[in-house]
C-alpha positions in Angstrom: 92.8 52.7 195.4 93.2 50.1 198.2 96.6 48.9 199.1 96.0 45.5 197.5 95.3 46.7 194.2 98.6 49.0 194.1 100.3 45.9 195.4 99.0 43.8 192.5 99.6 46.4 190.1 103.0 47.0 191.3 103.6 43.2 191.3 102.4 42.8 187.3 104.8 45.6 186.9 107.3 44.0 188.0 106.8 40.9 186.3 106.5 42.7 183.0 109.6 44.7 183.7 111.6 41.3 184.4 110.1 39.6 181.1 111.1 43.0 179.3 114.6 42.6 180.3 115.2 38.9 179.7 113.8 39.9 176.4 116.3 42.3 175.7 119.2 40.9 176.7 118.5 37.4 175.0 118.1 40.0 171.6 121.7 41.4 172.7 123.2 38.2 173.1 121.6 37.3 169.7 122.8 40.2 167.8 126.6 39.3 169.2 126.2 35.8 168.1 125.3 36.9 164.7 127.8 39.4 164.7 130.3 37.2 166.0 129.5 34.7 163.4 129.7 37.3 160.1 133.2 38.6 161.2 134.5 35.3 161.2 132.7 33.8 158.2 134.9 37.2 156.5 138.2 36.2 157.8 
């Protein structure tokens, strides 16, 4: 492989790896809304 493609696959990687954990921590933040939200809809 020549240096530009491992530096364009390491780049997409990267990218990917960023969206992944946006993803996941908009899902965590989601999840502690909602939980949020429950408990105090039971007090």
């Amino acid at each position: 492989m020549a240096k530009e493609e491992i530096k364009k696959l390491i780049e997409d990687s990267k990218k990917e790896l960023s969206q992944d954990y946006d993803d996941f921590v908009n899902s965590i933040k989601d999840d502690l809304s909602s939980f949020k939200k429950k408990t105090l809809d039971q007090i």
